[in-house]
C-alpha positions in Angstrom: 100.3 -45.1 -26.6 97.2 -45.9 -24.4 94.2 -48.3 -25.3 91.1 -46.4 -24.9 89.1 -47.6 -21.6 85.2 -47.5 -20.1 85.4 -43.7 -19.5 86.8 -42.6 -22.8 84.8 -40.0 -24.5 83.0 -41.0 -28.0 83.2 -38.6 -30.7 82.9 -38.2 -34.6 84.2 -35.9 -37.4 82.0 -35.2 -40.5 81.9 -32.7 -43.3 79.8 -32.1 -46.9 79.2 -35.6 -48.1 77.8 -37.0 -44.5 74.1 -38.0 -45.3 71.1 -36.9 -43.2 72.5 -35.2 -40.2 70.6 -35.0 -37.2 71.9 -33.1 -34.9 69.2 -33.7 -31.7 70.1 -37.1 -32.6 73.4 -36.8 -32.4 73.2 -34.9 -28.6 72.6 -37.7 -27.4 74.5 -40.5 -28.8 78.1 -38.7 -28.9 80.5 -36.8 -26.3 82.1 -34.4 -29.0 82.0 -33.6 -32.7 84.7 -32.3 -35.1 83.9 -30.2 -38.3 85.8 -30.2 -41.4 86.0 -26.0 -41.7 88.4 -26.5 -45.3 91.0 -27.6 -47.1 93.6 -27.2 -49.4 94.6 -30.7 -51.1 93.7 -28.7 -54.5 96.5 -26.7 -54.4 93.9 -23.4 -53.0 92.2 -22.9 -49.9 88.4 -24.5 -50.2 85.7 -23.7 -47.6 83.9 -27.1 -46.7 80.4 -26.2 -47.7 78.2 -27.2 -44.8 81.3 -25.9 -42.2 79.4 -22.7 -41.2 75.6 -24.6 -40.9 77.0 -27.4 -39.0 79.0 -25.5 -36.6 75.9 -23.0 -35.9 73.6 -25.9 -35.5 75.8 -28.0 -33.1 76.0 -25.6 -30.7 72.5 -24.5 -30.8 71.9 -28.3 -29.7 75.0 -28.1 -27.0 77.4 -30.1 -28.5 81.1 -29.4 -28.1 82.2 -28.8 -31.3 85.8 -27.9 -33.1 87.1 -27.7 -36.4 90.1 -28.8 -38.9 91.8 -27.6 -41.8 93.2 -30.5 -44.2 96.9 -29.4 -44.9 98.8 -29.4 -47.5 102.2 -28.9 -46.6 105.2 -28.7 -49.6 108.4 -26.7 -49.6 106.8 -23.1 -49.7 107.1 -22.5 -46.1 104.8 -19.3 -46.9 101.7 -21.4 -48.1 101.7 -22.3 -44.2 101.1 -18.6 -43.5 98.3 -18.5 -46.4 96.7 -21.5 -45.0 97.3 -20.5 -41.4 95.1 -17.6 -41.7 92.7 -18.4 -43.8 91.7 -21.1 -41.4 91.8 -18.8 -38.4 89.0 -16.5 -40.6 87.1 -18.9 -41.6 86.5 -20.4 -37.9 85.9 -17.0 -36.7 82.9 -17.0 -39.1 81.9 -20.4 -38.0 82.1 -19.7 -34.3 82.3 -15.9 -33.4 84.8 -13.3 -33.7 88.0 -14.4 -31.6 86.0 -17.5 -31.1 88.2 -20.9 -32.7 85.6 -23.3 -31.4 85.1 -25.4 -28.2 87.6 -28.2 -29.0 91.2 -27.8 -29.6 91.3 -26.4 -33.6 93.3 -29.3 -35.5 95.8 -29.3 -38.2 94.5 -32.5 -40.6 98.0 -33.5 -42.1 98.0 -37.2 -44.6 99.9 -35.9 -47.6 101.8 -35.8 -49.4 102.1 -39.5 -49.3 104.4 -40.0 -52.3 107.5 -38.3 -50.1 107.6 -35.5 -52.8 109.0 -33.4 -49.7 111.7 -34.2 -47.5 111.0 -34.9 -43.6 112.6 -31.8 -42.2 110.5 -29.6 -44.8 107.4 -31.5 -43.4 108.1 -31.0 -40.1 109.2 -27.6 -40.4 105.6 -26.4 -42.9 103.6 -27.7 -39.4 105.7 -26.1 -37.2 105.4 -22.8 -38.5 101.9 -22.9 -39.1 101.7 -24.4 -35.8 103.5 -21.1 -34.6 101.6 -19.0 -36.5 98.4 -20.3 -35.4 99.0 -20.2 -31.8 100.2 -16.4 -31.1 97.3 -15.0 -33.3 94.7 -17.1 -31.6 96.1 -17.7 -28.0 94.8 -21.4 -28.6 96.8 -24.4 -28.5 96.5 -26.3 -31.9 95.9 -30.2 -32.4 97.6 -32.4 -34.9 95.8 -35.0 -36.5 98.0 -37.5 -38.6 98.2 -41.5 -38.9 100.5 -44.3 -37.7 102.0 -45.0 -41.1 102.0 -41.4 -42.2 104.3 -40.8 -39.1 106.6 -43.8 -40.3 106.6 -42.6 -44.2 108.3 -39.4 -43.0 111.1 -40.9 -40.5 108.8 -41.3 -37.7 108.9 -37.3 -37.5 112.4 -37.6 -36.1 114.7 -34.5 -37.4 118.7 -35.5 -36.5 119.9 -32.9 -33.8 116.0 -31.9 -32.8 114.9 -35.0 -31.8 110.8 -34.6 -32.8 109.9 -30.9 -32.8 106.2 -31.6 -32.6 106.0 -34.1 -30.0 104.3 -31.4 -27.8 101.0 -30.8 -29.8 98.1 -32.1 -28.5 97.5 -35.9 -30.6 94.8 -36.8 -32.5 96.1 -40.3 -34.0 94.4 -42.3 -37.0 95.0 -46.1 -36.5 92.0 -48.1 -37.4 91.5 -51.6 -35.6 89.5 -53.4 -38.5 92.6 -53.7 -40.6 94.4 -56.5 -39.6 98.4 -55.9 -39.2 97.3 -53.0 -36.6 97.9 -54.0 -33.3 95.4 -53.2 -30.9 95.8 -49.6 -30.0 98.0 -46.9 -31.1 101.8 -47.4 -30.8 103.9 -45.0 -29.5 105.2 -42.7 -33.1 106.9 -39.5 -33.3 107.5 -38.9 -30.2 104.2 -39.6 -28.7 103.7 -41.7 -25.8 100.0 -40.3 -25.3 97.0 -39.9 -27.8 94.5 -37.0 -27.0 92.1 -38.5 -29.5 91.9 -41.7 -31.4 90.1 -42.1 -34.6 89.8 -46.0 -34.5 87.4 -46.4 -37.3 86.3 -44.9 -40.8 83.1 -46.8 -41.5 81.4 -46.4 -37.8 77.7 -46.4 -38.2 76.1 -44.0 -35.7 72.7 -42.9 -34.8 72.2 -39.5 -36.3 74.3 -39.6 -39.0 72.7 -41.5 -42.6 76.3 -42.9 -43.7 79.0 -45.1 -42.0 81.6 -42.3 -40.7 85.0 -41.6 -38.8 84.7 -42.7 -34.9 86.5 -41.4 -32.3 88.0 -42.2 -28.6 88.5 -39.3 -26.7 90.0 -38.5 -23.1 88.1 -39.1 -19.8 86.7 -35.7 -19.7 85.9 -33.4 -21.7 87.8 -30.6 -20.2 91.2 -32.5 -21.5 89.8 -30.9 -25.1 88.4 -27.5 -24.0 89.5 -24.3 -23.0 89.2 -23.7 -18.9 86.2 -22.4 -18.0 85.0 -18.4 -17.5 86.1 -17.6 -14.1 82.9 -16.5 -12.2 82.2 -14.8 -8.9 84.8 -12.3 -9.3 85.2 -9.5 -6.9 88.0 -6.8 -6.4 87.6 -3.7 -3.5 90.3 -1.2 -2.8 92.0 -1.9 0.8 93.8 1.0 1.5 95.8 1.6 -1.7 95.7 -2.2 -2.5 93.4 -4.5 -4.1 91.5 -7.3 -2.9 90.6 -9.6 -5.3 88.4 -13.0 -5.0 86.8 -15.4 -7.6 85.0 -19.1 -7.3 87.2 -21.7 -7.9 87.5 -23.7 -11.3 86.3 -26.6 -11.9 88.2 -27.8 -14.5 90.1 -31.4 -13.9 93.1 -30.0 -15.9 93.0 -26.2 -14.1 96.9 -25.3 -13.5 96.1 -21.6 -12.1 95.0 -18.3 -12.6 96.5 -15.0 -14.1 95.5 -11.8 -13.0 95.1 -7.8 -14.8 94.7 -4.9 -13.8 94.0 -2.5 -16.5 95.1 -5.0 -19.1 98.4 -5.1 -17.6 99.5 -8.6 -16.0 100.2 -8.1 -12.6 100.3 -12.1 -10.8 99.4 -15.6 -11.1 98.8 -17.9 -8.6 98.3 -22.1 -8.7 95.2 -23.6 -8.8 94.6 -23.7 -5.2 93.9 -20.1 -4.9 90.9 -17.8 -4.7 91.9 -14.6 -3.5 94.9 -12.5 -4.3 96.2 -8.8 -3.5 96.9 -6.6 -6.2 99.8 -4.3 -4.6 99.6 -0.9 -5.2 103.0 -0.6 -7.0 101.0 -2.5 -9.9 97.9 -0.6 -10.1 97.6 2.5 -12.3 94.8 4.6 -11.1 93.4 7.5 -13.4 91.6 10.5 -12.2 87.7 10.0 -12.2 88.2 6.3 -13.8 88.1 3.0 -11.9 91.1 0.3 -12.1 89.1 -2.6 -14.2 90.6 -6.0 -12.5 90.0 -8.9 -15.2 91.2 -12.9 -14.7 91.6 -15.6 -16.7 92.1 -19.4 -15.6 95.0 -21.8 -17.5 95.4 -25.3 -18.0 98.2 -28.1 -18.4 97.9 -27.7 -21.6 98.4 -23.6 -21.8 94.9 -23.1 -22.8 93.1 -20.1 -21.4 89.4 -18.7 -20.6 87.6 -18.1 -23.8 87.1 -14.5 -22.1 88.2 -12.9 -19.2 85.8 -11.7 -16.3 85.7 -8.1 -15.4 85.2 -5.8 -12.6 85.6 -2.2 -12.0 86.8 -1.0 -8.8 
């Protein structure tokens, strides 16, 4: 994988136990902050209990902010469905409803390390929550795992699939201090590419009273965000058609647009484009109601806008 370099983004993860948070401090001294939202290394889901303070009072201070749920996966491929949703409420009470947090939500995955479950029931328990997650939220979900977890389970290679999760957004633990780690993160399960890097466990950092996780993150911040809200949006009938414009994107990692119509998907066009003509052989038009146009931008990633402007026409 890749060594971190001048423009990568600093951020830190913290939950219950860290000491004396500050968090005007803390908008000025990191790039990004991750939440611990719960858990379920008991055996039962378990709210962290400063998840819902901290991720009001981040934002109120402007920092992007997401959240993970520590894993627990074993060979009741169901508990991933318990856990699954349970996470997805209790985000939506940290953040808003149908709101899962700036950053990408993360999956926290370290156990079990005593291989009490085989590697294809590993890999299938994330995969399905994975699933799960992603068509009830329309978010993309982040793994976070280590090096030598990776290796305990086979390197997360399944014979005949090759590595089924290799396409989740990373979020690698490797941690520099310890000797016998080479320098950066080595390419594991799959991975060429890290999205974040938690480098060290016992960073000290302004704003924070204890040492704490540290991270590298990408160049820019849109690399762990959704695109942004389109704005200047515009739609007027020409003839029986539709004219639509917006403002371009600025998102480094925009791929295009899609485009509705009552709800109804009707075209998507690259990144390139701000206009486009809704034909009329899409368009449903109800007596004494207008046709409400609505977009939505995408990324490389398959993220989406948070919400989708509107206009009526």
């Amino acid at each position: 994988m890749q060594d971190k370099n001048p423009k990568s983004l600093f951020g830190i993860d913290i939950n219950e136990y860290s000491q004396n948070v500050q968090f005007n401090v803390l908008a000025t001294t990191i790039d990004f902050l991750y939440l611990r939202s719960s858990g379920s290394a008991t055996g039962r889901f378990r709210v962290d209990r400063r998840f819902l303070e901290y991720a009001r009072t981040s934002r109120s201070f402007g920092i992007p902010v997401g959240a993970y749920h520590f894993g627990l996966p074993s060979y009741d491929l169901t508990d991933a469905d318990r856990q699954c949703d349970d996470f997805i409420s209790i985000l939506q009470q940290g953040f808003g409803n149908k709101d899962y947090g700036d950053l990408f939500p993360v999956l926290d995955i370290e156990a079990p390390t005593d291989r009490s479950i085989s590697t294809n029931t590993l890999i299938n328990w994330i995969d399905r929550f994975r699933k799960r997650f992603e068509s009830k939220t329309r978010r993309r979900l982040m793994l976070y795992t280590g090096v030598n977890f990776i290796e305990l389970y086979n390197n997360f290679f399944i014979p005949g699939r090759g590595y089924p999760l290799k396409n989740m957004p990373l979020w690698i633990a490797m941690y520099t201090k310890i000797p016998v780690n080479p320098d950066f993160p080595p390419n594991a399960g799959g991975w060429t590419r890290w999205r974040v890097w938690q480098y060290a466990e016992d960073q000290v950092v302004q704003g924070v009273g204890n040492p704490l996780d540290a991270n590298w993150g990408p160049d820019n911040i849109d690399l762990l965000t959704q695109p942004d809200v389109v704005k200047g949006l515009q739609a007027r009938f020409e003839g029986r058609n539709i004219k639509v414009s917006w403002n371009r994107n600025s998102d480094i990692d925009l791929l295009g647009y899609n485009l509705f119509a009552n709800g109804e998907w009707v075209g998507t066009v690259d990144e390139k484009a701000t206009t486009y003509t809704i034909p009329s052989s899409k368009i449903k038009v109800y007596k004494n109601l207008p046709v409400v146009v609505s977009i939505e931008a995408f990324d490389y990633d398959g993220e989406t806008s948070k919400i989708r402007s509107k206009v009526n026409v």
